[in-house]
C-alpha positions as CSV (number, residue, x, y, z in Angstrom):
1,X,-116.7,296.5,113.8
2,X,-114.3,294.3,115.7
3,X,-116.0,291.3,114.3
4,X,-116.0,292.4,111.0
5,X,-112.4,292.9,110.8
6,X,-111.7,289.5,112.9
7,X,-113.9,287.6,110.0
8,X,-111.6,289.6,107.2
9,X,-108.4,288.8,108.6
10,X,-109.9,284.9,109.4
11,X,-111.1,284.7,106.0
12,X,-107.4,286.2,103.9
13,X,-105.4,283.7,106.4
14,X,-107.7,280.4,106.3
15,X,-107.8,280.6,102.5
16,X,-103.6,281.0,102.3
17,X,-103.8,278.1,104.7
18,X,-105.5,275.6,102.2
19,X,-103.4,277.1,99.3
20,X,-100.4,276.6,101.0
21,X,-101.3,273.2,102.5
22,X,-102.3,272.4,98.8
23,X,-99.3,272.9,97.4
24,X,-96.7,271.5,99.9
25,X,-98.8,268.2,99.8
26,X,-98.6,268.1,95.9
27,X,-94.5,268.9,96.3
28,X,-94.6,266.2,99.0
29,X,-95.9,263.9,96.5
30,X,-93.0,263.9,94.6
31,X,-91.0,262.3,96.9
32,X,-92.9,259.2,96.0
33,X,-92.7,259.2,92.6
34,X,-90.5,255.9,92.3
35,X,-92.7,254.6,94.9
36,X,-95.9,255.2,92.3
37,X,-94.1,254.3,89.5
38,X,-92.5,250.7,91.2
39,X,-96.7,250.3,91.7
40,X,-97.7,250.7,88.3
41,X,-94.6,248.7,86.4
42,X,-93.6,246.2,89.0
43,X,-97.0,245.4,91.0
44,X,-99.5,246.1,87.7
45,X,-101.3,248.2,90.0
46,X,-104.1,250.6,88.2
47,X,-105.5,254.0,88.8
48,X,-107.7,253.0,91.7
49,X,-105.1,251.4,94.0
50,X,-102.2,254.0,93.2
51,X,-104.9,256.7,94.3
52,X,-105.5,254.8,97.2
53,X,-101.8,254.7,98.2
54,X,-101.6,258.5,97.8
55,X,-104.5,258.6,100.4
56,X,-102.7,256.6,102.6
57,X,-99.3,258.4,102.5
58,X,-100.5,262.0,102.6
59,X,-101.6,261.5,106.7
60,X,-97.6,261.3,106.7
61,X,-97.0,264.7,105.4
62,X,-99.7,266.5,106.6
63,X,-98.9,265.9,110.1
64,X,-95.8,268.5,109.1
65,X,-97.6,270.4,106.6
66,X,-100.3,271.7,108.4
67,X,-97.9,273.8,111.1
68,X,-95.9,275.2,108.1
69,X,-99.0,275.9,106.0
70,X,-100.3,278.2,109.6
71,X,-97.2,280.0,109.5
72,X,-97.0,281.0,106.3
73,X,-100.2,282.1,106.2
74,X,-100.2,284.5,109.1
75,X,-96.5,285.7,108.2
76,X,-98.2,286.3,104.6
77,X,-101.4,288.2,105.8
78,X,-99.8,290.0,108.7
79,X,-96.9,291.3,106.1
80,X,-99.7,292.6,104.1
81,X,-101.6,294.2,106.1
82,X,-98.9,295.9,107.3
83,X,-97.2,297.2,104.3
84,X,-100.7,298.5,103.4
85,X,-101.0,300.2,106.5
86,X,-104.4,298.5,107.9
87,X,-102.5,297.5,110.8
88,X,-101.2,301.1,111.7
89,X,-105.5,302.2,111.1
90,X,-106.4,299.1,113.3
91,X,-104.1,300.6,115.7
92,X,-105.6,304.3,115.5
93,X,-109.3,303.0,115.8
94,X,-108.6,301.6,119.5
95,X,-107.6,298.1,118.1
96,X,-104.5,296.7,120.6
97,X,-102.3,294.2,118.9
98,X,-104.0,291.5,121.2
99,X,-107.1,292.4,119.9
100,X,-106.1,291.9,116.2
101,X,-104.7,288.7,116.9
102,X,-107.7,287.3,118.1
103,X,-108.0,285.7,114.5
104,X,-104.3,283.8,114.8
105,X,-105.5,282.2,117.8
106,X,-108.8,281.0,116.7
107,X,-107.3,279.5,113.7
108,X,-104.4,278.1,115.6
109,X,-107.1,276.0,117.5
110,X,-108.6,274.8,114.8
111,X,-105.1,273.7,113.0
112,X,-104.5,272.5,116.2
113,X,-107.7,270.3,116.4
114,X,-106.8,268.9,112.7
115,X,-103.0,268.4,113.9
116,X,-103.8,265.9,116.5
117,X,-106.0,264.2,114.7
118,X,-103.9,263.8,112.2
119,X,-100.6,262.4,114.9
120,X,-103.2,260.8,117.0
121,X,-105.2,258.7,114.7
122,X,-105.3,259.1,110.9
123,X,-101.2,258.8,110.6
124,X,-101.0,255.3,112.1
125,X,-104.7,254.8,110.2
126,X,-102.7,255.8,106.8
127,X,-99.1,254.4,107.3
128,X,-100.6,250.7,108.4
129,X,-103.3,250.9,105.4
130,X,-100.7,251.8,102.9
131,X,-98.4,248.5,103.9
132,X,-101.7,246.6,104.3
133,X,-102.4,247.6,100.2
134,X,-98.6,246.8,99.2
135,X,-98.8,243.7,101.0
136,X,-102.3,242.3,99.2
137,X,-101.2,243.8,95.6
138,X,-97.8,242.0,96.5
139,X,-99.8,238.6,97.7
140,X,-102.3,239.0,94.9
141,X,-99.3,239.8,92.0
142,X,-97.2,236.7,91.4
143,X,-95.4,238.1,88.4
144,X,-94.1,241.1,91.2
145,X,-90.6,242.1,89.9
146,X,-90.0,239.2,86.8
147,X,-88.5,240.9,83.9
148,X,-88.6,239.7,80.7
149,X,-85.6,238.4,78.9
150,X,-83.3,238.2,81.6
151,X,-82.8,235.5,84.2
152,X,-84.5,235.4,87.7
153,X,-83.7,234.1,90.7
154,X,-86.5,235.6,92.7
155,X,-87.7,231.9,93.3
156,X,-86.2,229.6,95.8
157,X,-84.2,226.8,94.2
158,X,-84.6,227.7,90.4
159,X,-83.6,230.0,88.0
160,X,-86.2,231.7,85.3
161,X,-86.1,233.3,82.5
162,X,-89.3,234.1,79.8
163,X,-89.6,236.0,76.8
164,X,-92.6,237.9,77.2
165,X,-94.2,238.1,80.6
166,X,-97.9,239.9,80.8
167,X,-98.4,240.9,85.1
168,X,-101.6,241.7,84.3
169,X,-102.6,238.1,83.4
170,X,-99.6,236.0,84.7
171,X,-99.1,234.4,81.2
172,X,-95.6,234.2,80.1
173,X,-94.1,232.8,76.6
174,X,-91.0,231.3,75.7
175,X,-90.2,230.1,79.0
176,X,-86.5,228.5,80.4
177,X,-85.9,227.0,83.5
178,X,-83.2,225.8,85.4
179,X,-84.5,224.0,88.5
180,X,-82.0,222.2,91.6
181,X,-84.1,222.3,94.1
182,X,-82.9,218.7,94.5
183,X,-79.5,216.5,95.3
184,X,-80.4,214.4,92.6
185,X,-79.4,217.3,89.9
186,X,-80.7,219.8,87.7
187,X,-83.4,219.8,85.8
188,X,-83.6,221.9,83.0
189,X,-87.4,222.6,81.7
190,X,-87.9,224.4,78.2
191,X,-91.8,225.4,77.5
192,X,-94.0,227.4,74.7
193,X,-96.3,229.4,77.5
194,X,-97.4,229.4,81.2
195,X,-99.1,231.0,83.3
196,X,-98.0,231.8,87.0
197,X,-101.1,232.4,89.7
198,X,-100.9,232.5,93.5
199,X,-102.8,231.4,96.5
200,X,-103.5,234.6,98.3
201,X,-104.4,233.5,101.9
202,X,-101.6,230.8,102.0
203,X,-99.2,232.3,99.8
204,X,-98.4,229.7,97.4
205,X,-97.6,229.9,94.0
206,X,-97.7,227.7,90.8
207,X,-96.5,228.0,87.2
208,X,-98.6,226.2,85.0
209,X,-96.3,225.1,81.8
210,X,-97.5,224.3,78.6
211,X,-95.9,222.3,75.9
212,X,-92.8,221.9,77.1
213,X,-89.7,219.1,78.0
214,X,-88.3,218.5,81.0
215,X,-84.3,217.5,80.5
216,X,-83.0,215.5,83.4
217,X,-79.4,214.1,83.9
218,X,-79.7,210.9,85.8
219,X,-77.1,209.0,87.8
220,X,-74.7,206.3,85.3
221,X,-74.6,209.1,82.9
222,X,-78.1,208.3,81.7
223,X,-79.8,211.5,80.3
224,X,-83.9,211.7,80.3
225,X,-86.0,213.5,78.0
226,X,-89.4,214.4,79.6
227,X,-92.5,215.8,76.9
228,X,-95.4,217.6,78.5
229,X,-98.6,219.2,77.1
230,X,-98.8,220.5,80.8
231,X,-97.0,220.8,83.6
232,X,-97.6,222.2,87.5
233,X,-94.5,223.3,88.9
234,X,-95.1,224.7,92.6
235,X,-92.9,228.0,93.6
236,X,-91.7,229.6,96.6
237,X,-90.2,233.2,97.0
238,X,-86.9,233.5,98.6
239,X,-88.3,236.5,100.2
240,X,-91.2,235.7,102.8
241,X,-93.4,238.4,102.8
242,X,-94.9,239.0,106.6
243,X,-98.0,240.5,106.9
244,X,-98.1,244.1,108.1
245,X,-100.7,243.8,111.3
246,X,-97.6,241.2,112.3
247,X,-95.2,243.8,112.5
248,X,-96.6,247.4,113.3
249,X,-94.3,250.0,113.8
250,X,-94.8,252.6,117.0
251,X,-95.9,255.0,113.9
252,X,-98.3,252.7,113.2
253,X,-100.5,252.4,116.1
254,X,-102.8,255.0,117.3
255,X,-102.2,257.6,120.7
256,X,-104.0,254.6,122.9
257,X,-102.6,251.8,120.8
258,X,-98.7,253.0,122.1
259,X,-100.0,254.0,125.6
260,X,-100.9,250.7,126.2
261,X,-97.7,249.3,124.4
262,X,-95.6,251.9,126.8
263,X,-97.8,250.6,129.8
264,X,-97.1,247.0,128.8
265,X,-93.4,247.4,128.3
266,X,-92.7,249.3,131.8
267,X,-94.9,246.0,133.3
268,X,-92.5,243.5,131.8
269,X,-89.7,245.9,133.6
270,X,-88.4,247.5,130.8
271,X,-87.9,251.0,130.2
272,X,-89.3,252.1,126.8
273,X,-87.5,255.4,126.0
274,X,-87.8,255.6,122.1
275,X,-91.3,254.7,122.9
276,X,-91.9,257.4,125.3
277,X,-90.1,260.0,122.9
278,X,-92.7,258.4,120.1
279,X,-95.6,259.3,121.9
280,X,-94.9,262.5,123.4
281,X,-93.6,263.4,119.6
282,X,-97.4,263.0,118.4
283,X,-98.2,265.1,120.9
284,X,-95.5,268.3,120.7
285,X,-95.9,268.4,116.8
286,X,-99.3,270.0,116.8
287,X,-98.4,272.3,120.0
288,X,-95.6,273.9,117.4
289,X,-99.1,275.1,116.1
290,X,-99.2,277.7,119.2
291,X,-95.4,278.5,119.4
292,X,-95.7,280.0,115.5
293,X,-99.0,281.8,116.4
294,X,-97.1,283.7,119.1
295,X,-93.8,284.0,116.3
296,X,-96.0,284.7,113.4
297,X,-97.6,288.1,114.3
298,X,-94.6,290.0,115.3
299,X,-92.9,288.3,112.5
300,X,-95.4,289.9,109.9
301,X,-96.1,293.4,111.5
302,X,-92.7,294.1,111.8
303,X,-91.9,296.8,109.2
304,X,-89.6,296.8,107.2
305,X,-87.8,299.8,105.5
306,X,-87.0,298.7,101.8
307,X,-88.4,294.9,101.0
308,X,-90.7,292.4,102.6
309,X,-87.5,289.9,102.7
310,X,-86.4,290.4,106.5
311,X,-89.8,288.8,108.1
312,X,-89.7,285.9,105.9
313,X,-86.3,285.3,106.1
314,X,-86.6,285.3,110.2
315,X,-89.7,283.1,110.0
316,X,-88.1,280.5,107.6
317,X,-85.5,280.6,110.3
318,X,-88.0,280.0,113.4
319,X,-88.5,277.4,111.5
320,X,-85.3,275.6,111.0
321,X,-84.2,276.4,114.5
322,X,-87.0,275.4,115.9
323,X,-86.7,271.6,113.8
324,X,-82.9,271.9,114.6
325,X,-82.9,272.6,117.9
326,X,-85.6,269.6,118.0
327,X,-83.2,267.0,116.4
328,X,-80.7,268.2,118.9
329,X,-82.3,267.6,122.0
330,X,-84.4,264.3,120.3
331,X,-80.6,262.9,120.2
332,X,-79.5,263.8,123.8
333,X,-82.4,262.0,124.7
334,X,-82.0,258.7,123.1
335,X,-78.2,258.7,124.6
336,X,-79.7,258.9,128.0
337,X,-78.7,262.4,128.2
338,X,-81.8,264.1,129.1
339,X,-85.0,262.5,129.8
340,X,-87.7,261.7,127.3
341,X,-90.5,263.3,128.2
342,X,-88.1,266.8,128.5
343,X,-86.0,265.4,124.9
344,X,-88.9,266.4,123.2
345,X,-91.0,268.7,125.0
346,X,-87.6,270.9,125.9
347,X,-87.7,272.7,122.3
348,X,-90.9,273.5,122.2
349,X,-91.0,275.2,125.9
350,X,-88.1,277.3,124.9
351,X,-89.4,278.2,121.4
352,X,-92.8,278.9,123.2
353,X,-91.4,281.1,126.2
354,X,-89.3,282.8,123.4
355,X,-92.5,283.7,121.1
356,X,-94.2,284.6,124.1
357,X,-91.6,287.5,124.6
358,X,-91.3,288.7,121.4
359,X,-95.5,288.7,120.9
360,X,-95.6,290.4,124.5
361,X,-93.2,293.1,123.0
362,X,-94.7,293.6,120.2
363,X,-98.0,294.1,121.7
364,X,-95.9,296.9,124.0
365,X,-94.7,298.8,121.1
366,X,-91.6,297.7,122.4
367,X,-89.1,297.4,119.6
368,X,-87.0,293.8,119.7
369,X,-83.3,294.0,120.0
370,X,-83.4,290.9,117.9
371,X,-84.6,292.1,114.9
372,X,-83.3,295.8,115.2
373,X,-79.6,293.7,115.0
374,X,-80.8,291.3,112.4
375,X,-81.4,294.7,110.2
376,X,-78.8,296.8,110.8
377,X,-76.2,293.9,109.7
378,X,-78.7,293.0,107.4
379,X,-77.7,296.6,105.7
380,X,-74.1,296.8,107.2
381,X,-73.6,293.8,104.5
382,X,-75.4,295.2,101.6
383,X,-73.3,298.7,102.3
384,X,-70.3,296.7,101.9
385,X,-71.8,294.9,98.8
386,X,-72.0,298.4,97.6
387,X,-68.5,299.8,98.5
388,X,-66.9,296.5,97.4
389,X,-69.4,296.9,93.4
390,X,-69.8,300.6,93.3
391,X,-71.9,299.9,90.3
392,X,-74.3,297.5,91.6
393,X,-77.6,299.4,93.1
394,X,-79.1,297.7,96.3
């Protein structure tokens, strides 16, 4: 029987988990919006890559997601079973609070398992695959961020302007110039087309004019007229674009990859704190996993007289305390305040020890002062409500 009721309440919370994890990543996505849209008009990138890049970023928000998701689904499934009373007949058949957990726990491992993956290796796998694919449509894309009919100066010593510009193909019509690149002067280059291309591998890039004139002021007022049928005008950006495995962030590399760089640093005789917070971050996200396991149950068994609001509303603020409380103690350690191994481990110890006591209560019958307080001002407030609108219901 006992494994029969595990499996039900397994099977109710992993399939909130994915539905909830579903939809936080697609509300993630969101976020990058511009960032897909500056893909599509400004790089010409099609389907494929800009599916890609969403590949590549969701590592990113996962690594966040997935703890949430495990919370919400236990607060979710615990609630219900409460307010339907299978909890109270778990209880009655012998079943110990512990016992009925067992479930939590389990999944809590496995979320954990996909957690530190995710911070370990396929974050840094993701965030350096994403630049790499900006930085070889960027390479690849000469046109990137020309816009027709109005003058650009993304080019080092000249001026552009064009007509009608197609990314796709490079072509460009109606095409004005103004070069000074030189001491000698300007040269001012009118043409019917072109077409712009690039060297990927060593990043050069050339405009190809056709039909055109080149108008040159010369020195003793002498002025040149120039007619081409075609013209190779060789372009730099003013910009220098730097390839991404050249400058890798710490959330770029993987768990071994920032060891070594920690290792490396302290053997040079320097003192890597923000490194040392970056690593030991990768590892206290996904043991947040554990700390809501233990919040989660008493969270959804508690009863609550008139709605389900109260264990929601304490969960969502675990939650923000638990991130708050976090950022707090992230910033004492990058002032030297505390240490950075204990700046980031410090919130989840306390969170934990805290969870631990409230489960351990819980499983005790014991009721928590906590949440007994959190109720009664909870309906001090809406009895004022009601005194101050005697014509409001609750």
């Amino acid at each position: 029987m006992f494994k029969i009721i595990n499996l039900y309440i397994f099977k109710e919370m992993a399939a909130l988990f994915i539905i909830t994890t579903v939809i936080l990543a697609v509300t993630s996505l969101l976020t990058r919006v511009l960032q897909l849209a500056e893909l599509a008009v400004n790089y010409g990138a099609g389907f494929f890559i800009i599916l890609k890049f969403l590949l590549f970023v969701m590592p990113s928000f996962l690594v966040y997601i997935i703890p949430m998701s495990f919370l919400i689904s236990i607060l979710i499934t615990y609630n219900r079973l409460s307010n339907d009373n299978e909890i109270t007949a778990m209880k009655a058949s012998g079943l110990s609070v512990l016992k009925v957990s067992k479930p939590v726990f389990l999944m809590a491992l496995l979320a954990y398992s996909a957690a530190i993956l995710f911070t370990s290796y396929i974050l840094p796998w993701g965030n350096i695959s994403s630049k790499r694919l900006i930085y070889d449509v960027a390479r690849t894309k000469a046109t990137i961020g020309l816009k027709e009919r109005v003058f650009n100066d993304a080019f080092e010593g000249l001026m552009l302007y064009a007509n009608h510009i197609m990314p796709e193909s490079g072509e460009m019509e109606g095409i004005f110039i103004s070069e000074h690149r030189d001491e000698k002067g300007n040269n001012i280059i009118a043409a019917k087309s072109g077409i712009i291309s690039s060297d990927p591998q060593n990043m050069k890039i050339t405009l190809k004019l056709f039909n055109g004139t080149i108008h040159r002021a010369e020195e003793k007022g002498l002025y040149r007229v120039i007619t081409f049928n075609t013209y190779n005008l060789n372009l730099s950006l003013k910009e220098k674009m730097e390839s991404p495995d050249n400058v890798k962030t710490n959330r770029d590399l993987s768990i071994n990859q920032l060891s070594k760089k920690i290792s490396d640093m302290k053997g040079e005789g320097r003192h890597p704190v923000l490194d040392i917070m970056d690593l030991h971050q990768r590892l206290s996200i996904p043991v947040s996993i554990f700390v809501f396991a233990f919040f989660g149950v008493p969270l959804g068994i508690q009863r609550v007289r008139t709605t389900r609001f109260t264990s929601f509303s304490i969960g969502l603020a675990v939650v923000i305390a638990y991130y708050l409380l976090s950022t707090a103690m992230e910033s004492l350690g990058k002032r030297g305040v505390l240490g950075p191994v204990l700046a980031v481990w410090g919130s989840t110890i306390l969170m934990g020890i805290f969870g631990i006591f409230i489960f351990y209560k819980t499983a005790n019958d014991s009721p928590i002062k906590l949440f007994v307080w959190a109720e009664e001002k909870r309906d001090a407030v809406a009895v004022l409500i009601q005194k101050m609108f005697p014509g409001r219901k609750r």
